[in-house]
PyMOL Python script that loads the backbone (N, CA, C, O; Angstrom):
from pymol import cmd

cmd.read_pdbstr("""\
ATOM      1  N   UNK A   1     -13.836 -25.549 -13.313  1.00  0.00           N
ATOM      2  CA  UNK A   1     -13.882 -24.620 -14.439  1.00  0.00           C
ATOM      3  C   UNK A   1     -12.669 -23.699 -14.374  1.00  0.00           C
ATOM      4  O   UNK A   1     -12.250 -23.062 -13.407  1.00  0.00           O
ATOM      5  N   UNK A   2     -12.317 -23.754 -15.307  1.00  0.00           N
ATOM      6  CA  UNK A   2     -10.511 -22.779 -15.359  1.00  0.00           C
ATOM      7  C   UNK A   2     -11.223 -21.289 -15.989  1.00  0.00           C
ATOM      8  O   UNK A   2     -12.078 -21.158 -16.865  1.00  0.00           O
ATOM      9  N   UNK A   3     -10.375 -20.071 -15.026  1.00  0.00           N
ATOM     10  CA  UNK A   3     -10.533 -18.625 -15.929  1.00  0.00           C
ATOM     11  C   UNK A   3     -10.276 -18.541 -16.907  1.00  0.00           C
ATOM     12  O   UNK A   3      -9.268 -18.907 -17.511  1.00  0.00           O
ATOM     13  N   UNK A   4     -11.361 -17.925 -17.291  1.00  0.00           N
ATOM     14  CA  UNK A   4     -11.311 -17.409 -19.119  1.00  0.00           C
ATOM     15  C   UNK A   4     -10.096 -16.471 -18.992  1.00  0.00           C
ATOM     16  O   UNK A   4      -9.741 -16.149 -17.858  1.00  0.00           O
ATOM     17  N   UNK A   5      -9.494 -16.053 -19.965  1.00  0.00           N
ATOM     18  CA  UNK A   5      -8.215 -15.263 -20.122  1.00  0.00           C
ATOM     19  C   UNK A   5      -8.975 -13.649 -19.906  1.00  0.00           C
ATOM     20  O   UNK A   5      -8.234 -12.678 -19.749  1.00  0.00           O
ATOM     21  N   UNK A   6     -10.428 -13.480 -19.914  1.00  0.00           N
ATOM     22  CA  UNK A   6     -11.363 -12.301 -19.603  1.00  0.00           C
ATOM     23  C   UNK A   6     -11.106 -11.809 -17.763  1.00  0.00           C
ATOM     24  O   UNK A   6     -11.119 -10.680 -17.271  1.00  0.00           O
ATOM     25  N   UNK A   7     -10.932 -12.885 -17.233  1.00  0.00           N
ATOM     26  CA  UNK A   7     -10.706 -13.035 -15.894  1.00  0.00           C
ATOM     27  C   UNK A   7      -9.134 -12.453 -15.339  1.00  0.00           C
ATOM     28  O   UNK A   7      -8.918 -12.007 -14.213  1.00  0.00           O
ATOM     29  N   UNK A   8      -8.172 -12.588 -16.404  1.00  0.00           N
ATOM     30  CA  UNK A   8      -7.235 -12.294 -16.033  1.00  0.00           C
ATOM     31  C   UNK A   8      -7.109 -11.452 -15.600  1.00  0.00           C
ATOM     32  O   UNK A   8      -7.786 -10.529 -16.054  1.00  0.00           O
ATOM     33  N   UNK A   9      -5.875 -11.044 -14.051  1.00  0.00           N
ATOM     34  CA  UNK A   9      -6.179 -10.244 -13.015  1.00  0.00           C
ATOM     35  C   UNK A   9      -4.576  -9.477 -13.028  1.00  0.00           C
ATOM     36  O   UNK A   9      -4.360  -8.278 -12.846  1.00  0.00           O
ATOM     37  N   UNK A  10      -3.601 -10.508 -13.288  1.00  0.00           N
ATOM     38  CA  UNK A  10      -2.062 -10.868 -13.245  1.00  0.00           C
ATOM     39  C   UNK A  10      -1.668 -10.419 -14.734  1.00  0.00           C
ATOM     40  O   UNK A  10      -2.039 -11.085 -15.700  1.00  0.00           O
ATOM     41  N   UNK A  11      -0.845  -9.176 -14.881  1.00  0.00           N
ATOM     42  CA  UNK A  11       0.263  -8.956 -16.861  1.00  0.00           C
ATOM     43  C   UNK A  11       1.505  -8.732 -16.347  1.00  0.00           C
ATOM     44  O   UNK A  11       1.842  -8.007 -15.410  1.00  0.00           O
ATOM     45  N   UNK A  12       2.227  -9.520 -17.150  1.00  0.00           N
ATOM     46  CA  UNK A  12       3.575  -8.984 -17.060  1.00  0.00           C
ATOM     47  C   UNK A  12       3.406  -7.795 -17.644  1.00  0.00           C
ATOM     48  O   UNK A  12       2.456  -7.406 -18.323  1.00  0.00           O
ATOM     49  N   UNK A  13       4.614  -7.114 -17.266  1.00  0.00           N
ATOM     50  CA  UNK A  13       4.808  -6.023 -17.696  1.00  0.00           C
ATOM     51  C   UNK A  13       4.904  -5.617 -19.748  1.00  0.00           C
ATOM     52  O   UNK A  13       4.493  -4.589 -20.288  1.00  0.00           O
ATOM     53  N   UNK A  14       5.494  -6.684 -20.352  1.00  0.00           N
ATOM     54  CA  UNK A  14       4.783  -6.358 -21.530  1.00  0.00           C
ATOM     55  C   UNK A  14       3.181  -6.273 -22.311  1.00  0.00           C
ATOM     56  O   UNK A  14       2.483  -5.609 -23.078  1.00  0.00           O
ATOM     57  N   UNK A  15       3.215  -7.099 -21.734  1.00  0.00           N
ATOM     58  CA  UNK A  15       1.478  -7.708 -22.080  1.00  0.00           C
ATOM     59  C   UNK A  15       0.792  -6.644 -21.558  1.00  0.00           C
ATOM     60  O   UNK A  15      -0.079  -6.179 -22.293  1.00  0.00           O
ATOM     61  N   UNK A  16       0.979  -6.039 -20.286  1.00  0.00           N
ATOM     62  CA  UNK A  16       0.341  -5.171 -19.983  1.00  0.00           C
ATOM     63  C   UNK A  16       0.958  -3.862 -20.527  1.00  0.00           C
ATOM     64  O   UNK A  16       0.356  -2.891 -20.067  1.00  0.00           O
ATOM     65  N   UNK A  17       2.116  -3.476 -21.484  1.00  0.00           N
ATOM     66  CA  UNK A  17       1.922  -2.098 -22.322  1.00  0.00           C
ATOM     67  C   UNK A  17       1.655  -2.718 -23.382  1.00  0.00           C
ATOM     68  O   UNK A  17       1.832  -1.800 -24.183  1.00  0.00           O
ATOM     69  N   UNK A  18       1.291  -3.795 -24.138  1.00  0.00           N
ATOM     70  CA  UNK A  18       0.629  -4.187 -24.848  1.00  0.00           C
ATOM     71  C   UNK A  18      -0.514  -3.821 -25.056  1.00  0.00           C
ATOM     72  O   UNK A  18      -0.930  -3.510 -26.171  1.00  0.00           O
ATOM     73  N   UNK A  19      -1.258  -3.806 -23.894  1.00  0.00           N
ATOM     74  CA  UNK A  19      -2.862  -3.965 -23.519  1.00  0.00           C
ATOM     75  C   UNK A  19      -2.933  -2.801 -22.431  1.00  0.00           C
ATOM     76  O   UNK A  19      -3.565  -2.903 -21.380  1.00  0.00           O
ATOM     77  N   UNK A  20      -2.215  -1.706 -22.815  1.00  0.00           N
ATOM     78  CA  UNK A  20      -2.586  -0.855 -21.315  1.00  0.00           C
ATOM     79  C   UNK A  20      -3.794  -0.088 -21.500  1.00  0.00           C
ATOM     80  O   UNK A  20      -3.969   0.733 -20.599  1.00  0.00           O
ATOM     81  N   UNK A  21      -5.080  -0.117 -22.805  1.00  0.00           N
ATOM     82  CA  UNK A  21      -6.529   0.166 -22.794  1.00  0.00           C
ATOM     83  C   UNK A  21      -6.810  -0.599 -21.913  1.00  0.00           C
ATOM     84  O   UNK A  21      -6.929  -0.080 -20.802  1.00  0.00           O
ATOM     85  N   UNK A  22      -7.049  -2.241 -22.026  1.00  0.00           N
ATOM     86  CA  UNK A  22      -7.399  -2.977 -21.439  1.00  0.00           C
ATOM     87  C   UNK A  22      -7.383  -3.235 -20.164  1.00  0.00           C
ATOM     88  O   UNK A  22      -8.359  -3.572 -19.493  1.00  0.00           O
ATOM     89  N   UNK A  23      -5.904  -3.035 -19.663  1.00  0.00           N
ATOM     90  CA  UNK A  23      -5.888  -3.461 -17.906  1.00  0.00           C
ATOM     91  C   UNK A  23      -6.309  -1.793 -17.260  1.00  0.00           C
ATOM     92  O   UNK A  23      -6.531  -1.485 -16.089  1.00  0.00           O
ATOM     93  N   UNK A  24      -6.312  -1.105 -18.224  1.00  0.00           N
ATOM     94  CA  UNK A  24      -7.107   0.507 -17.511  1.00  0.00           C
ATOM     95  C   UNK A  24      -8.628   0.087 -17.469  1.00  0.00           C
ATOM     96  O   UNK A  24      -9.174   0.287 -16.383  1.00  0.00           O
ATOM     97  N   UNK A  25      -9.291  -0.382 -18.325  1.00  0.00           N
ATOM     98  CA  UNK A  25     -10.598  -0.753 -18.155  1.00  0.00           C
ATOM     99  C   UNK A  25     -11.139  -1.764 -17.425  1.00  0.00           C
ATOM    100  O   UNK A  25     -12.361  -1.817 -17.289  1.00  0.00           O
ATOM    101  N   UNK A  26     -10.249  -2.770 -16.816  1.00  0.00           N
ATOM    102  CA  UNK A  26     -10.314  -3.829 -15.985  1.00  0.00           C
ATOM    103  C   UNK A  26     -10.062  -3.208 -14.677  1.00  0.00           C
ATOM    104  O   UNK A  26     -10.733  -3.442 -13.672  1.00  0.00           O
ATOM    105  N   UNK A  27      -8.887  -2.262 -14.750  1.00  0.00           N
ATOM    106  CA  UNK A  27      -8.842  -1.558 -13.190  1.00  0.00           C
ATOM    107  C   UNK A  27      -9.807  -1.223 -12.898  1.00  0.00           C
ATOM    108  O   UNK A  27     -10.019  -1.337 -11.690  1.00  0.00           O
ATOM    109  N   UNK A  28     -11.019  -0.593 -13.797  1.00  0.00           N
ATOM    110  CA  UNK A  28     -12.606   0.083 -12.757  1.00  0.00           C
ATOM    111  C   UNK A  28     -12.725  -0.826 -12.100  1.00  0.00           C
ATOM    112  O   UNK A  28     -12.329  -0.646 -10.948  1.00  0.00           O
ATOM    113  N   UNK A  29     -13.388  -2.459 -12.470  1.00  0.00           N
ATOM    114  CA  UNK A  29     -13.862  -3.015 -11.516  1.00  0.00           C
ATOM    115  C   UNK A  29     -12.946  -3.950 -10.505  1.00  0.00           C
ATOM    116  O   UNK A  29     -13.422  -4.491  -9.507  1.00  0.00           O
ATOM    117  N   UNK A  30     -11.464  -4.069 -10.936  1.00  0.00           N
ATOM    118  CA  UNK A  30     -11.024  -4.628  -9.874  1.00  0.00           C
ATOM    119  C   UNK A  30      -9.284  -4.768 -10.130  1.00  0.00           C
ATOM    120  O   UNK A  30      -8.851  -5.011 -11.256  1.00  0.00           O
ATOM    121  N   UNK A  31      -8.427  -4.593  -9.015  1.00  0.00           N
ATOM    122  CA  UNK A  31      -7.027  -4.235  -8.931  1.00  0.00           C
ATOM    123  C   UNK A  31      -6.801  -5.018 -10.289  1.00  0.00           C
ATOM    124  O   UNK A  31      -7.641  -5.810 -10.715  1.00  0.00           O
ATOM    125  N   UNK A  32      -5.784  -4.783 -10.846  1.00  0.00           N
ATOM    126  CA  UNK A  32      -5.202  -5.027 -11.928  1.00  0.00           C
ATOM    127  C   UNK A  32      -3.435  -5.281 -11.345  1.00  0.00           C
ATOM    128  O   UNK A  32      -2.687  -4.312 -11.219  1.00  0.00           O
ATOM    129  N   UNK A  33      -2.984  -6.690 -11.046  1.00  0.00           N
ATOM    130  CA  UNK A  33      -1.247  -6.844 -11.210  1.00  0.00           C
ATOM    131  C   UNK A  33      -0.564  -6.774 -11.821  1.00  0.00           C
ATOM    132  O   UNK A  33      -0.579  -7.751 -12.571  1.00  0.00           O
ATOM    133  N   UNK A  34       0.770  -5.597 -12.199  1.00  0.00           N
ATOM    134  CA  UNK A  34       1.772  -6.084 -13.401  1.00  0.00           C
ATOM    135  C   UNK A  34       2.901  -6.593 -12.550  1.00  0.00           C
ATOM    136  O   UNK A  34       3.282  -5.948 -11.573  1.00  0.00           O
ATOM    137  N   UNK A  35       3.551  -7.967 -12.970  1.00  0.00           N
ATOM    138  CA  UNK A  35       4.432  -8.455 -12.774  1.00  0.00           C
ATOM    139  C   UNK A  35       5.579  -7.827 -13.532  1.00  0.00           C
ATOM    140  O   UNK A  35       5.471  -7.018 -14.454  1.00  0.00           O
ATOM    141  N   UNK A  36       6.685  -8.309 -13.016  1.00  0.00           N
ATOM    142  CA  UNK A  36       8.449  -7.590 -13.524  1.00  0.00           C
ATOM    143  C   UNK A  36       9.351  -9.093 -12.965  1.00  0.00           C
ATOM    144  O   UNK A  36       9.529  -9.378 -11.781  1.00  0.00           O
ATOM    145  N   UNK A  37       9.712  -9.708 -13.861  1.00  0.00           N
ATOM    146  CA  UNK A  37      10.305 -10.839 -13.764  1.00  0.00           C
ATOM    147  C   UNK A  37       9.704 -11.672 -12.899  1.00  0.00           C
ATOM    148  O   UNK A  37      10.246 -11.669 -11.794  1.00  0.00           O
ATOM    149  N   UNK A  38       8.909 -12.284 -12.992  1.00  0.00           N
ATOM    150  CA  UNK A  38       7.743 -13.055 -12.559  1.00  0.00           C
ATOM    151  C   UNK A  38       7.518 -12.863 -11.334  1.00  0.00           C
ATOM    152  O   UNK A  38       7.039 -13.810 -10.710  1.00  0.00           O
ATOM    153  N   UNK A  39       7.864 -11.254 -10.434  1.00  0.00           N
ATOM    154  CA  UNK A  39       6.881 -11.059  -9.327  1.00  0.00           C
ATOM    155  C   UNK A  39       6.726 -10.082  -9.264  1.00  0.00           C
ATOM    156  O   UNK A  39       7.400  -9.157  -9.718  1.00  0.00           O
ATOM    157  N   UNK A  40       5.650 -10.074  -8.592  1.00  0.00           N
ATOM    158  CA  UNK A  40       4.378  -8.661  -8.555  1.00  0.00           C
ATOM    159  C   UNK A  40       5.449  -7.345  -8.238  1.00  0.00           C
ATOM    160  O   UNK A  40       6.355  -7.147  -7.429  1.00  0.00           O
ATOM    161  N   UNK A  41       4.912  -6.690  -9.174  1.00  0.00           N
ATOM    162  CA  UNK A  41       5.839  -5.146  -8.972  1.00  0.00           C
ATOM    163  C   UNK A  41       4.916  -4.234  -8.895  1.00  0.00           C
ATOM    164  O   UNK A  41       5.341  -3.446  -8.050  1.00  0.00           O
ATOM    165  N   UNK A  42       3.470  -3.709  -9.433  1.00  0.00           N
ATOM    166  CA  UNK A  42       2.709  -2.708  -8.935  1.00  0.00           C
ATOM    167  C   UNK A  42       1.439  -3.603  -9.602  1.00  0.00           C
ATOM    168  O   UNK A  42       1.349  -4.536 -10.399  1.00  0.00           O
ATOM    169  N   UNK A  43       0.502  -2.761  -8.801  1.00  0.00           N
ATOM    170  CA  UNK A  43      -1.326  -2.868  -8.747  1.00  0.00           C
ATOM    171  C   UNK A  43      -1.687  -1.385  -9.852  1.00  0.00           C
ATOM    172  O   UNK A  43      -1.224  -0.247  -9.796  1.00  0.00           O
ATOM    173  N   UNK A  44      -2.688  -1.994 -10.799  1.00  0.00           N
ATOM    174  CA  UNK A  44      -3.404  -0.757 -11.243  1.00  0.00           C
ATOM    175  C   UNK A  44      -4.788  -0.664 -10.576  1.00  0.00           C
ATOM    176  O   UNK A  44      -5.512  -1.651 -10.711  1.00  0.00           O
ATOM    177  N   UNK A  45      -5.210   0.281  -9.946  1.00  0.00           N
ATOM    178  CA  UNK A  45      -6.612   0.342  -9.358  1.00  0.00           C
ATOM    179  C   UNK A  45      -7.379   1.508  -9.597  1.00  0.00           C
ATOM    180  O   UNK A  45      -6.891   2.585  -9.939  1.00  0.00           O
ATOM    181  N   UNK A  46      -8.440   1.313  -9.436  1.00  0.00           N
ATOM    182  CA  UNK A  46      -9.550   2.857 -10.150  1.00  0.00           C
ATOM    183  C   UNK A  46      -9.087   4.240  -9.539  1.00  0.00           C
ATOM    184  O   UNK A  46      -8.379   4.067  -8.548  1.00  0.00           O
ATOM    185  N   UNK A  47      -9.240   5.196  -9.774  1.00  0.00           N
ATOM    186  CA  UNK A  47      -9.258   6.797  -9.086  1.00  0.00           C
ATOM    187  C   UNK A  47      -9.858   6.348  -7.633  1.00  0.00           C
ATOM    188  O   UNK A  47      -9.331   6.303  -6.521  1.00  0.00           O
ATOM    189  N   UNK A  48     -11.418   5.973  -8.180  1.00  0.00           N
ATOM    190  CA  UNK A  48     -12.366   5.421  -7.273  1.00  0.00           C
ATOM    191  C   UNK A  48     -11.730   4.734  -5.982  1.00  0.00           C
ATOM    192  O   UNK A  48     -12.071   5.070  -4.848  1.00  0.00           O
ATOM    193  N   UNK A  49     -10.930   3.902  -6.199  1.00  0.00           N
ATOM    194  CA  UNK A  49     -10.111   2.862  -5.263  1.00  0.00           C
ATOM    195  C   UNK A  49      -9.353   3.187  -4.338  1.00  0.00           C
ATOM    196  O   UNK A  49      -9.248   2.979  -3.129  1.00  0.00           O
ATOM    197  N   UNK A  50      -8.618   3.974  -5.469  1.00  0.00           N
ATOM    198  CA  UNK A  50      -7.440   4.700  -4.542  1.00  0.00           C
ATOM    199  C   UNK A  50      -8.144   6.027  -3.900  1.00  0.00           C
ATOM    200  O   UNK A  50      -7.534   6.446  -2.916  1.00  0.00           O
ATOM    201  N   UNK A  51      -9.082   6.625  -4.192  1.00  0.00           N
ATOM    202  CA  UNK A  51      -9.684   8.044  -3.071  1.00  0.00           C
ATOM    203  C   UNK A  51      -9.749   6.785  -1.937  1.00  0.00           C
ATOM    204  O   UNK A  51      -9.015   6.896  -0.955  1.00  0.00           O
ATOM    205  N   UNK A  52     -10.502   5.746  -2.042  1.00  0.00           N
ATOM    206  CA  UNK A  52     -10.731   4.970  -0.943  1.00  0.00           C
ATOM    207  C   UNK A  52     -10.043   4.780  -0.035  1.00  0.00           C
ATOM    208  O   UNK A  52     -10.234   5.222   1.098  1.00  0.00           O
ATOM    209  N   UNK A  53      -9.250   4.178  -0.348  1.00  0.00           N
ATOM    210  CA  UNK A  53      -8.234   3.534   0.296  1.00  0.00           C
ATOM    211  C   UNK A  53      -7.214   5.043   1.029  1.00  0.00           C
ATOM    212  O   UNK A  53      -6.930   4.956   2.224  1.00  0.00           O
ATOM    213  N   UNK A  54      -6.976   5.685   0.635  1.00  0.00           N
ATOM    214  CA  UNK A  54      -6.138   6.706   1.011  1.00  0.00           C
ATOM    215  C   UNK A  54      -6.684   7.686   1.553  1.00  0.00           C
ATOM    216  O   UNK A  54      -6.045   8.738   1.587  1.00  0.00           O
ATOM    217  N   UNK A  55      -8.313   7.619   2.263  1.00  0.00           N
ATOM    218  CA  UNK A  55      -8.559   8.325   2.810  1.00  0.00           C
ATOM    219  C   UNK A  55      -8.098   8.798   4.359  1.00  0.00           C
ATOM    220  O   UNK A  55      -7.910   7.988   5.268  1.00  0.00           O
ATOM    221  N   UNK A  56      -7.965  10.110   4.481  1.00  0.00           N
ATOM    222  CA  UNK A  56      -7.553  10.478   6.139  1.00  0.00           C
ATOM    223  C   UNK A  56      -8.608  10.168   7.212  1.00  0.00           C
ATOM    224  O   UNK A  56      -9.502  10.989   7.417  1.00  0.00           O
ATOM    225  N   UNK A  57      -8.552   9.108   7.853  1.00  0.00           N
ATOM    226  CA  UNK A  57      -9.601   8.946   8.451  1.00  0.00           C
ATOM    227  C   UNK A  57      -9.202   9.603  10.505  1.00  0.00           C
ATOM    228  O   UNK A  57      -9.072   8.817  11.443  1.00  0.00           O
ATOM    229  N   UNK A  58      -9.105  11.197  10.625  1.00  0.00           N
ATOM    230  CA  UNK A  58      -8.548  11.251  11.704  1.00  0.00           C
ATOM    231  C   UNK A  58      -7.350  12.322  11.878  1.00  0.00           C
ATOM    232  O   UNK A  58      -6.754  12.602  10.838  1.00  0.00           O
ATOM    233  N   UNK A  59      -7.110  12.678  12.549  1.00  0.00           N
ATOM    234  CA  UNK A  59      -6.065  13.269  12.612  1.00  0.00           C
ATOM    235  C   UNK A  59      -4.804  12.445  13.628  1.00  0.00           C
ATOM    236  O   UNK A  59      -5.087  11.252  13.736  1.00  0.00           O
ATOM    237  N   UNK A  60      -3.667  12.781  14.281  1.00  0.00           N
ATOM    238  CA  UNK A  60      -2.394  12.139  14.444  1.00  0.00           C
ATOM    239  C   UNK A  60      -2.798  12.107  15.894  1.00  0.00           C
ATOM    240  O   UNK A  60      -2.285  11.289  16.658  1.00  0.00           O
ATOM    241  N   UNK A  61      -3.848  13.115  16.359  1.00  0.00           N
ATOM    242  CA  UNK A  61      -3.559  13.227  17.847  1.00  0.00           C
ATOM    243  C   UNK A  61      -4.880  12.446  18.316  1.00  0.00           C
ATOM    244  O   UNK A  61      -4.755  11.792  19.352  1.00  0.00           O
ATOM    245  N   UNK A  62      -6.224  12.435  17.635  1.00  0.00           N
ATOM    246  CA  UNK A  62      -7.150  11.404  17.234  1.00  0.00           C
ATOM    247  C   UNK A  62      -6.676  10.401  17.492  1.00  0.00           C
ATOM    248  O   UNK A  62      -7.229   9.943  18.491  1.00  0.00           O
ATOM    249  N   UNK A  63      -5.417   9.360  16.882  1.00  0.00           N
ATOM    250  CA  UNK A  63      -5.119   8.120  16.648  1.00  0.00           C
ATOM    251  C   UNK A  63      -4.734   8.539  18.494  1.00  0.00           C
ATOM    252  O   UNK A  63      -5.573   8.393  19.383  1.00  0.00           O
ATOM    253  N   UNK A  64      -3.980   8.815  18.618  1.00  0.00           N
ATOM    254  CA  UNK A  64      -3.056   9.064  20.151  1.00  0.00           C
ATOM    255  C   UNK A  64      -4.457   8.745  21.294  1.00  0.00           C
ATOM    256  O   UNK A  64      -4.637   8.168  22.367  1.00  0.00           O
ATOM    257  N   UNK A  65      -5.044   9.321  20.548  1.00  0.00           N
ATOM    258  CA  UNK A  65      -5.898   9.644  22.134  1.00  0.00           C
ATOM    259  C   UNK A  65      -7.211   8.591  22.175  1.00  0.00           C
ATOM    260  O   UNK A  65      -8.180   8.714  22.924  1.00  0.00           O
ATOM    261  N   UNK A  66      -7.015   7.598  21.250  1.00  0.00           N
ATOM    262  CA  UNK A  66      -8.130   6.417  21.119  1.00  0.00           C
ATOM    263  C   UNK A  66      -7.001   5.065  21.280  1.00  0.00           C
ATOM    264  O   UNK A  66      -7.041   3.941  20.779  1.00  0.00           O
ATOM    265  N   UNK A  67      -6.344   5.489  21.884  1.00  0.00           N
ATOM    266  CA  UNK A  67      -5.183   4.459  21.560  1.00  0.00           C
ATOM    267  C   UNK A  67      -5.365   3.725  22.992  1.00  0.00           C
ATOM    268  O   UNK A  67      -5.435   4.435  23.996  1.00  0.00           O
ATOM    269  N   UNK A  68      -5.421   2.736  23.072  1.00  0.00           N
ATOM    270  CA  UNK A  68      -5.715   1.794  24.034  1.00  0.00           C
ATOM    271  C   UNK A  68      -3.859   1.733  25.057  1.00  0.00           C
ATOM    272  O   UNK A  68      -3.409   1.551  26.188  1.00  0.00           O
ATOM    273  N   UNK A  69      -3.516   1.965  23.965  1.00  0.00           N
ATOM    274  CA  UNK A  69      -1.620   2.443  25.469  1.00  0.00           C
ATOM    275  C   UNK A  69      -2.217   3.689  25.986  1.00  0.00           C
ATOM    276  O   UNK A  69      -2.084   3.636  27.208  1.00  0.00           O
ATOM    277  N   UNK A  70      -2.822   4.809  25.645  1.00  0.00           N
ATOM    278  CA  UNK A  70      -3.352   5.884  26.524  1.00  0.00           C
ATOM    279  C   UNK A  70      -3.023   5.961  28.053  1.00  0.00           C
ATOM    280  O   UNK A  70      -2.212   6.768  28.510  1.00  0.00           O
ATOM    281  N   UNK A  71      -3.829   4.915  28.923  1.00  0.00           N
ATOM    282  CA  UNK A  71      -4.105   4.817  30.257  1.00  0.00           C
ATOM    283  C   UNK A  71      -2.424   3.673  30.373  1.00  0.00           C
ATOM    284  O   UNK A  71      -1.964   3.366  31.473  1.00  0.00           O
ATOM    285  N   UNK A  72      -2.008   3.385  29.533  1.00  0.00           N
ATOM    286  CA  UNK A  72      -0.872   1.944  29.961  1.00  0.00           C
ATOM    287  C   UNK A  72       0.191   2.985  30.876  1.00  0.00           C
ATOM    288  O   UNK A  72       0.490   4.124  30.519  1.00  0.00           O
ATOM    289  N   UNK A  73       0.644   2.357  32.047  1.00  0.00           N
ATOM    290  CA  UNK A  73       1.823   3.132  32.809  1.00  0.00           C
ATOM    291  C   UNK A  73       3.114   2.560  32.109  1.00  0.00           C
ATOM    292  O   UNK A  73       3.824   1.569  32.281  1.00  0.00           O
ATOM    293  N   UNK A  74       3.099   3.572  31.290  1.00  0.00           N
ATOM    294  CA  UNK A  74       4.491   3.375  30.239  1.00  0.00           C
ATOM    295  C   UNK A  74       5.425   4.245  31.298  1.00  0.00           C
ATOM    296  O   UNK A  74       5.098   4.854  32.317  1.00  0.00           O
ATOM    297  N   UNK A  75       6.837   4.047  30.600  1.00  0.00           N
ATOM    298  CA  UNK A  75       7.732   4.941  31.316  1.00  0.00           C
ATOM    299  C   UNK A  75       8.555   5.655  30.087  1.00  0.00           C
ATOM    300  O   UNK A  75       9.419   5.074  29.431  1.00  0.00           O
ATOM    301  N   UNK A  76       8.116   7.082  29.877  1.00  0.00           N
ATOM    302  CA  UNK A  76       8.431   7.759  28.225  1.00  0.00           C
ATOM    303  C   UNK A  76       9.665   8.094  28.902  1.00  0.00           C
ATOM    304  O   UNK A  76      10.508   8.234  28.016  1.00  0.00           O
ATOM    305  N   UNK A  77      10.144   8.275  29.946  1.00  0.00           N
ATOM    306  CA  UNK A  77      11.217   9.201  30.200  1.00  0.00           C
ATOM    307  C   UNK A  77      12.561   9.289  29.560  1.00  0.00           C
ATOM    308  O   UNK A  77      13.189   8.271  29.852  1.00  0.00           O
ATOM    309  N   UNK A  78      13.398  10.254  28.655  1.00  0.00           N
ATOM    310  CA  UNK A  78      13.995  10.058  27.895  1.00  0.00           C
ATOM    311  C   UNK A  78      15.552   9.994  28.677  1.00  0.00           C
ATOM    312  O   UNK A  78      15.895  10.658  29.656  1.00  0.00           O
ATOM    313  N   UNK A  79      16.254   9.121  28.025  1.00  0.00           N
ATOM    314  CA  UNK A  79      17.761   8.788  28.614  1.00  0.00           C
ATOM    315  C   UNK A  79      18.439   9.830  28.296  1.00  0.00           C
ATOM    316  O   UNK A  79      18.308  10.320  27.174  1.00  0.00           O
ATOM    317  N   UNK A  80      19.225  10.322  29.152  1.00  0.00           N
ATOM    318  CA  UNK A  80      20.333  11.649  29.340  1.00  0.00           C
ATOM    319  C   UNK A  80      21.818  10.651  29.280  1.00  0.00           C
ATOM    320  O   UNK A  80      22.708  10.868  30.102  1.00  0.00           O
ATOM    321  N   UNK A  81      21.958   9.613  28.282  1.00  0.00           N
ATOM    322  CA  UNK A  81      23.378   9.313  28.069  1.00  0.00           C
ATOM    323  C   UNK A  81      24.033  10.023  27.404  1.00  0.00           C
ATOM    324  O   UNK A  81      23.547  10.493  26.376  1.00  0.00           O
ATOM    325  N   UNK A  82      25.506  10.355  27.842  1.00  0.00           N
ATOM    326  CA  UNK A  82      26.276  11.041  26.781  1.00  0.00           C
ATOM    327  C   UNK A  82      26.531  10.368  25.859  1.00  0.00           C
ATOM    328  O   UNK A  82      26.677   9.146  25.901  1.00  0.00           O
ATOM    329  N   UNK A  83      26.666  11.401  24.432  1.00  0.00           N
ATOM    330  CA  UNK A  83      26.742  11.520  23.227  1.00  0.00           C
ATOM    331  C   UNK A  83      27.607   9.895  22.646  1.00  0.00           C
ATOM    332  O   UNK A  83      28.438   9.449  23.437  1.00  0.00           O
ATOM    333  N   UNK A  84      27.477   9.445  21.893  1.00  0.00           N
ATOM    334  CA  UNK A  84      28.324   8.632  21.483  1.00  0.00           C
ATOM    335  C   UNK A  84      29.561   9.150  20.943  1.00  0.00           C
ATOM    336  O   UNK A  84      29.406  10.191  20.305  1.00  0.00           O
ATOM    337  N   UNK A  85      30.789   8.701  21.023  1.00  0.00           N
ATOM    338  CA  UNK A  85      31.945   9.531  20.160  1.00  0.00           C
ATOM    339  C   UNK A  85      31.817   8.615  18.604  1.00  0.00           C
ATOM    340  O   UNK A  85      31.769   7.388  18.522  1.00  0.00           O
ATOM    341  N   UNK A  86      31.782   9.566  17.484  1.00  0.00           N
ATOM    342  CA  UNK A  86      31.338   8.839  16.388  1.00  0.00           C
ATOM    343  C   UNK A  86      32.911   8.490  15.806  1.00  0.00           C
ATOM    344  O   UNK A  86      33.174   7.482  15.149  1.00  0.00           O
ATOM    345  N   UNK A  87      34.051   9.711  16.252  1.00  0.00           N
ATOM    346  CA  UNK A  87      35.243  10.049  15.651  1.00  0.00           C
ATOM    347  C   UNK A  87      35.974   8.341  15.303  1.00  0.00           C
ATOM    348  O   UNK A  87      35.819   7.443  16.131  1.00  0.00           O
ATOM    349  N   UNK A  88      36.755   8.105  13.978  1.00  0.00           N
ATOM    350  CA  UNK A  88      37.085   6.849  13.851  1.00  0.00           C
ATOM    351  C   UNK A  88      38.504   6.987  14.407  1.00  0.00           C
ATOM    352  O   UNK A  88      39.235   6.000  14.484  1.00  0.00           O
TER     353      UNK A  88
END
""", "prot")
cmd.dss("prot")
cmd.show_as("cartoon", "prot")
cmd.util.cbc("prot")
cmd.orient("prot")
């Protein structure tokens, strides 16, 4: 069974300012692609979607300190080479 054109997921970029009611009302229930010379150039997705997806889950030192390198005997120690001469 082939998608109904209802199914369509993929607009070029005209078709989709053609139809930009449409692929806004298709974004609620699911990403919406506009193509730009036949490859994907941006996703339209709900408010809903994107709170999702872009949530902070954590803070920076959180990630650090669940981090499985934690306990690894790394060696951070920073190199004391002199400066590069950049002069041409």
């Amino acid at each position: 069974m082939q998608p109904s054109p209802h199914d369509e997921k993929i607009w070029t970029v005209a078709n989709a300012k053609a139809k930009l009611s449409e692929v806004i009302d298709r974004a609620q229930s699911a990403p919406q692609t506009i193509t730009r010379n036949g490859k994907p150039s941006v996703v339209v997705v709900s408010v809903e979607e994107w709170q999702r997806k872009t949530v902070r889950r954590g803070t920076l030192v959180e990630f650090l300190m669940d981090s499985p390198l934690r306990s690894a005997d790394l060696d951070l120690e920073r190199q004391r080479d002199e400066p590069r001469d950049l002069s041409l």
